[in-house]
C-alpha positions as CSV (number, residue, x, y, z in Angstrom):
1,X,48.9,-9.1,-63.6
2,X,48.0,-11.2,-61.0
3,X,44.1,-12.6,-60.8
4,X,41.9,-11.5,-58.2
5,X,38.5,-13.4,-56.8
6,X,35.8,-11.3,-55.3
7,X,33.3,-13.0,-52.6
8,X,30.6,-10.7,-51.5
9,X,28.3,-11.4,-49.6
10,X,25.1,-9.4,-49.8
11,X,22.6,-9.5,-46.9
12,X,19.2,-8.5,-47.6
13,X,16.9,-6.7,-44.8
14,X,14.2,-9.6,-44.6
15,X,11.4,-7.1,-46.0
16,X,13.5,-6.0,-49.2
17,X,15.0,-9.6,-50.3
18,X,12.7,-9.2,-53.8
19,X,13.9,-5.5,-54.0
20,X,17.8,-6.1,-53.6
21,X,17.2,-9.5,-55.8
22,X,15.7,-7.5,-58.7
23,X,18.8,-5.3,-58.2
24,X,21.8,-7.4,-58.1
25,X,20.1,-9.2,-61.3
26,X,20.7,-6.1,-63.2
27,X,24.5,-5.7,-62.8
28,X,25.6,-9.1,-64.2
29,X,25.0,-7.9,-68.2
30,X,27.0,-4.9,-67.7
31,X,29.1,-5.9,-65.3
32,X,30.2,-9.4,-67.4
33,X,30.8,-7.1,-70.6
34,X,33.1,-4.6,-68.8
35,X,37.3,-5.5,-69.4
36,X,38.8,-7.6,-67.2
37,X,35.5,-9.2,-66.0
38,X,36.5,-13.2,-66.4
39,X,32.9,-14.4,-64.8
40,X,30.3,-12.7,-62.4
41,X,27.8,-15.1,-61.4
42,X,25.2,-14.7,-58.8
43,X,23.9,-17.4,-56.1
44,X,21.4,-17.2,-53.5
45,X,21.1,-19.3,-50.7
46,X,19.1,-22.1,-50.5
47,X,18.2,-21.9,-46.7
48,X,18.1,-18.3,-46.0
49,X,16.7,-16.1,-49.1
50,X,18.3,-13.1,-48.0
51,X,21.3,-14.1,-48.8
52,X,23.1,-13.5,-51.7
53,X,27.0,-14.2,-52.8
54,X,28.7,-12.7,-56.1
55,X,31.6,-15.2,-57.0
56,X,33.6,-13.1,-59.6
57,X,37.1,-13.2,-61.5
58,X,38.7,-10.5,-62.7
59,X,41.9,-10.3,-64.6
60,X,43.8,-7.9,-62.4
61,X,42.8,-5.7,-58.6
62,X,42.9,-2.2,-60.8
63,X,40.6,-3.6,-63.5
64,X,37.8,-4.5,-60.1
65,X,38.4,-1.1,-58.9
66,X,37.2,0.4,-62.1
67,X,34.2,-1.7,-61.6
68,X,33.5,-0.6,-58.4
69,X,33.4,2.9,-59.7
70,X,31.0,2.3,-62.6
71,X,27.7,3.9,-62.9
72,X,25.7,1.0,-62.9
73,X,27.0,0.3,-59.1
74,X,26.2,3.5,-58.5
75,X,22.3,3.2,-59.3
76,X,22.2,-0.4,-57.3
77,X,23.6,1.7,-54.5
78,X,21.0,4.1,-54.6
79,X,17.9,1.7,-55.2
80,X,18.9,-0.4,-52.3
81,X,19.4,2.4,-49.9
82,X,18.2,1.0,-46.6
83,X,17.5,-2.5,-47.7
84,X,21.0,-4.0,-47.5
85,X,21.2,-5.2,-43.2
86,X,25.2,-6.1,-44.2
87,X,27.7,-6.0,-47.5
88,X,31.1,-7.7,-46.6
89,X,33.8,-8.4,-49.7
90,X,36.7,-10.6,-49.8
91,X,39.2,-9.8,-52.1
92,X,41.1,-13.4,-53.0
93,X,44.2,-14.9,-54.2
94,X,44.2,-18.2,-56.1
95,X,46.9,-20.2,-54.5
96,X,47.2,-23.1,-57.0
């Protein structure tokens, strides 16, 4: 199996930052427990606070795909309907 790094960037609608903040904050517990999960960490940008970035690890790309189709994505889906302006992931490749 061959590791895979996830960058996404999450873009909050300028009137919704606390709302999709509150949000993402809830997936790290149950996201960092599910398998394959190596770390899941959360950042938001000092400059614009709209902006937020997951940096995660996961062991293999089949183990993030059952992530992606958990319930707990589901919900964050549905609570931030309308207050996302953009979502963009990059899957990655360690190289060294």
């Amino acid at each position: 199996m061959t590791q895979l790094t996830i960058v996404a960037n999450i873009i909050a609608k300028t009137d919704s930052i606390e709302l999709v903040k509150s949000e993402l904050l809830k997936l790290i517990e149950f996201t960092r427990a599910e398998a394959g999960c190596i770390n899941y960490d959360l950042h938001q940008d000092n400059e614009n606070p709209a902006h937020f970035l997951f940096y995660e690890n996961w062991a293999s790309r089949e183990l993030w795909q059952a992530h992606m189709n958990n319930q707990h994505l589901a919900e964050y889906l549905q609570a931030t309907d309308g207050a996302v302006e953009s979502f963009v992931v990059n899957e990655m490749t360690p190289i060294n």
